[in-house]
Residue, then its C-alpha position, 0 to 999 in steps of 0.5 A: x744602328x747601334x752606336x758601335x755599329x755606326x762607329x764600324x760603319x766609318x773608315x777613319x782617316x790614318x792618325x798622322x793625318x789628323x795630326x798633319x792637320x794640326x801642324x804636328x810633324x810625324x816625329x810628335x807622334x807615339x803611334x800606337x796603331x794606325x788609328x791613335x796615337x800619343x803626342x810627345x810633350x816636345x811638340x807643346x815646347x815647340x808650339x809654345x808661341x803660337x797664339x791660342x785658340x778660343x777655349x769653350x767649356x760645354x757643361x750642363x743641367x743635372x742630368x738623369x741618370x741616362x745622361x743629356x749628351x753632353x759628350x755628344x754636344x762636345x763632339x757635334x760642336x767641334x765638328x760644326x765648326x769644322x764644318x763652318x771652316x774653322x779648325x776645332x779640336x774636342x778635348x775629352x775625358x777617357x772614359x772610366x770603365x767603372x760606368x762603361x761596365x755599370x750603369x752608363x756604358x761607354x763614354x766616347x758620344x753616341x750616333x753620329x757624334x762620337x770619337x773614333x776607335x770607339x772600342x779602344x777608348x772606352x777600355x784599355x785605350x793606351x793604358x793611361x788609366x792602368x798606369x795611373x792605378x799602378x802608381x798608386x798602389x806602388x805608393x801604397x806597397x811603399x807605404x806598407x813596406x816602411x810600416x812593416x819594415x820599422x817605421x823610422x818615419x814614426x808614422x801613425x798607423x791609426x791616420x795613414x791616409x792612403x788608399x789604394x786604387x782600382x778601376x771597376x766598380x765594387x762596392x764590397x771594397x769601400x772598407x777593407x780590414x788591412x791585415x799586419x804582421x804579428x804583434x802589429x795592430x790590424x788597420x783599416x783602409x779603402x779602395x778608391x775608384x781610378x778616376x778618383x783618386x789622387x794620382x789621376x788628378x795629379x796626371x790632369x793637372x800636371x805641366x810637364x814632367x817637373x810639375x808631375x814629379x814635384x806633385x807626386x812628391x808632396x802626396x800626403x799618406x798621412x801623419x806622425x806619432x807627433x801630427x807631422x806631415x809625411x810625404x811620397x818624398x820621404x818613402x823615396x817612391x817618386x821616382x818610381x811613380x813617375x816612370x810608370x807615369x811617363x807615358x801617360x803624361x802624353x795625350x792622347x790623339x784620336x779623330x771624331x766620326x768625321x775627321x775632327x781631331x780630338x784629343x782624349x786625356x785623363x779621366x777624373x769623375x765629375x761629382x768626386x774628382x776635379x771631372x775634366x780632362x788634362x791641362x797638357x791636352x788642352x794647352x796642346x789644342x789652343x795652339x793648334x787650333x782655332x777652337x777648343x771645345x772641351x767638355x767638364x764631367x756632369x752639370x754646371x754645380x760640378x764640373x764647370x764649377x772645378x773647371x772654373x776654380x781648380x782647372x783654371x786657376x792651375x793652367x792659368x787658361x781663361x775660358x771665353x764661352x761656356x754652353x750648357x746643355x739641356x734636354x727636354x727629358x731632363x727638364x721635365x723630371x726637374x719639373x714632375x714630369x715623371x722619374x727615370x731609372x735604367x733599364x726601364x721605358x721612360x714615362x710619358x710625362x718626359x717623352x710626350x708633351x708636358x709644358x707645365x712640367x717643363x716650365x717648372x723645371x727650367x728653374x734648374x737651368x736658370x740656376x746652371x745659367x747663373x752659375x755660368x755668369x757668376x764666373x764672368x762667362x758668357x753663357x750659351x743654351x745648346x737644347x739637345x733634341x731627340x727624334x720625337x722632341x715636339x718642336x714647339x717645346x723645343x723653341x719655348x726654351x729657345x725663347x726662354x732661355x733669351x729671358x734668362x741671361x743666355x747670349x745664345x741658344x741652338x736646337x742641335x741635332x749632332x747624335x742623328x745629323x753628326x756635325x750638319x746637326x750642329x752647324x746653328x750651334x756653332x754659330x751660335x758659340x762663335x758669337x758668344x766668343x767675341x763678347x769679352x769674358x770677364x772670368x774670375x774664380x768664386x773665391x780667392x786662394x787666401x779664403x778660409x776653407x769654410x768660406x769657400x765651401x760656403x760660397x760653392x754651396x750657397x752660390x752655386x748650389x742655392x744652399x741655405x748654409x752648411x754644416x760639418x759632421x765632427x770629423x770634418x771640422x777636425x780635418x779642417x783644422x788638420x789642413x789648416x795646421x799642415x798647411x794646405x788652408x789656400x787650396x781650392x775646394x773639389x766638392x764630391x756630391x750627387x750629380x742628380x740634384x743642385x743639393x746633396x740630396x738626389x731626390x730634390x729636383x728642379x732648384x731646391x732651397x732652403x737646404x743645408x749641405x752636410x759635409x762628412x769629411x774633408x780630404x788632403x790632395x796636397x799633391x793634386x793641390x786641393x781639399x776635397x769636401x765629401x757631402x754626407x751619402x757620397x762614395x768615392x768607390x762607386x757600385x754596379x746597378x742591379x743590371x750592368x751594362x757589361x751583362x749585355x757586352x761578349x766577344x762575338x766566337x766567329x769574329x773576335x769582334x766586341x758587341x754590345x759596347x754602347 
């Protein structure tokens, strides 16, 4: 069966249910249908003194391009607990319909571990994600409209800084010629992907309507004639970025396969945004919950690593377990064992047995394990098995991973077993939970931006050092001089390699990492470092996933959506 069809095969239990079971009353929910809903920002006030669950991030190794099921680990995990008794919540990206039509399809798990209505997720959903491209390309109409009005605020048209926003992937949008008015001097400018941009960061980040408000005014378009700062605030769109905004700001509710609630909110990409779900939706969670599964974009370099020093340092929440996933496929290609590319069968090396090939390539999850342990975290190995994994592969890693650091490792079977598959796992994380956590960000706040760059790039990565293209030491001068030096740093770099470059396997050193340019999020309240040949406007493959997607004529039903 396909994903979908596993996903029809199951009669979800009514939203108001789901959310009977975390204490919340009919009159916290915005129903937007039977089988999803929106929970009012009042029931978070209303729960704001009960005492908070455990809070458990699940991350990973580099992937392959397919992905090592880390949303399907999250999912299984949750409803593992679920299983052993214990009342889970899975908190969630929504997914981004740049790869749900490109190269990795839909983003709400798979098999028997995924969350429920499959469809509605994975596409317009509540129409967050619309919203959050609606607000900022109305900054960006704002923007232009003042320019062409007269410009009192003497802004430079050669630095404006914003781009606009849109949710599919398209590469010829990357740069774009802005065509002015007559005697005006044409401009040039970009579109961002939704789930990279600004205003989607901000959503996540957000505490409530005052924080969203106070972040969207301090956005930063760009400078004056003179070098100073200009604001959303002083175009006077705040207000109007935070009606279409209203609604949004609520997270969302939807159940897992089994009936776990889960809570799906905001969408930021893992290796060119922040890559984790809403603060609103897992503060709503840690008090309604015992256990709080919540998944960071792509691997421990990325998401866990945005997590730990933008997330958290924002929401104050303090993790007491993180797992990280692995596969064996993914272990062997960091160790030779062969190359993956969509659409195209596997090699034998990462499918049959290869032991010399994966003992190479558990280097690169010692160095996730590490990156997990440098924050103070206790570090759990979830192995994600396939059908025809062999098994005694599968508890060599087990049996290494005790060697490495990891307080704990399962063999977990959710994508094909659902929550029973995911039982060891969680018993696992529940140990795991009552070691003390001694979290700590890699950096502090009053750090020079070089320096936090360099920590997560020698720290994290295994980087030799760092370099800064001519524009990138102008930029860091710039936030410098405005006044942004103490924000934390989101790194936007390939998700297939611990470097910059996606073609180093395994655990590269000895390696510099070049960083082309560094971006103002003043709102959102961090610099984001972009690495040489990353792109914040991704494009399609040669074979989109959504050449295989259609209405079916003689039941309106979607097909093909995986």
């Amino acid at each position: 069966m396909t994903d979908l069809e596993i996903a029809h095969s199951v009669s979800p239990r009514p939203i108001q249910a789901i959310g009977e079971m975390l204490g919340l009353k009919p009159e916290d929910l915005i129903l937007y249908g039977p089988w999803k809903a929106k929970v009012s920002l009042s029931a978070l006030e209303r729960l704001a003194n009960r005492p908070r669950g455990r809070y458990v991030l699940v991350t990973a190794i580099n992937p392959t391009p397919l992905g090592e099921g880390k949303t399907t680990t999250s999912v299984g995990l949750a409803m593992g607990l679920s299983r052993l008794g214990r009342r889970a919540v899975v908190t969630l990206r929504q997914p981004s319909l740049g790869p749900v039509f490109g190269i990795k399809g839909g983003g709400t798990g798979g098999g028997r571990a995924q969350v429920l209505p499959m469809e509605d997720i994975n596409l317009h959903f509540t129409g967050d994600a619309h919203a959050a491209a609606s607000a900022h390309n109305l900054l960006s109409s704002f923007l232009d409209n003042h320019v062409f009005q007269g410009n009192s605020l003497n802004l430079d048209p050669a630095r404006i800084a914003w781009p606009r926003a849109m949710g599919i992937s398209d590469r010829a949008l990357r740069q774009v010629r802005l065509k002015e008015a007559e005697g005006r001097t044409d401009r040039d400018s970009e579109f961002v992907l939704t789930e990279a941009s600004e205003v989607m960061a901000i959503l996540a980040l957000a505490s409530g309507v005052e924080d969203l408000r106070r972040r969207l005014g301090r956005i930063l378009v760009g400078v004056t004639k003179e070098g100073q700062p200009v604001t959303a605030a002083q175009l006077q769109c705040t207000g109007a970025m935070a009606v279409l905004l209203r609604d949004a700001l609520c997270p969302n509710l939807v159940q897992t396969i089994e009936g776990t609630p889960a809570l799906v909110h905001t969408g930021p990409f893992g290796n060119i945004a922040h890559g984790n779900c809403s603060v609103l939706a897992d503060q709503l969670a840690l008090r309604t919950a015992d256990y709080v599964v919540t998944e960071a974009g792509f691997g421990s370099d990325l998401g866990a690593e945005k997590f730990f020093n933008i997330k958290c340092r924002t929401s104050g929440l303090r993790p007491h377990a993180a797992v990280v996933v692995a596969t064996l496929r993914a272990l062997k290609l960091h160790g030779g064992g062969g190359q993956v590319k969509a659409g195209t069968p596997l090699p034998p090396g990462l499918t049959g047995p290869n032991r010399e090939a994966l003992a190479k390539g558990l280097a690169n999850l010692e160095q996730h394990l590490a990156n997990v342990r440098t924050f103070g975290v206790p570090a759990v190995v979830a192995i994600n098995a396939f059908k025809d994994d062999p098994a005694d592969e599968l508890q060599y890693v087990r049996d290494w991973a005790a060697s490495a650091g990891a307080v704990g490792s399962a063999i977990s079977t959710h994508w094909a077993d659902g929550g029973r598959g995911a039982e060891e796992l969680a018993k696992v994380v529940e140990a795991a939970c009552k070691i003390p956590s001694a979290y700590q960000p890699l950096y502090q706040d009053e750090a020079p931006i070089k320096q936090k760059i360099e920590a997560v790039a020698t720290r994290i990565y295994g980087a030799a050092g760092v370099s800064y293209e001519e524009r990138a030491e102008a930029d860091i001068k710039q936030a410098v001089r405005l006044g942004f030096g103490t924000f934390p740093v989101c790194m936007a770099k390939t998700p297939l390699s611990l470097s910059h470059d996606p073609a180093l396997k395994g655990r590269p050193t000895g390696f510099t990492l070049p960083v082309k340019e560094l971006r103002i999020l003043a709102g959102a309240g961090f610099l984001t470092a972009v690495c040489s040949g990353i792109q914040l406007m991704p494009g399609l493959p040669k074979k989109p996933a959504g050449e295989r997607m259609d209405l079916d004529p003689a039941t309106g039903e979607i097909t093909g959506l995986s």
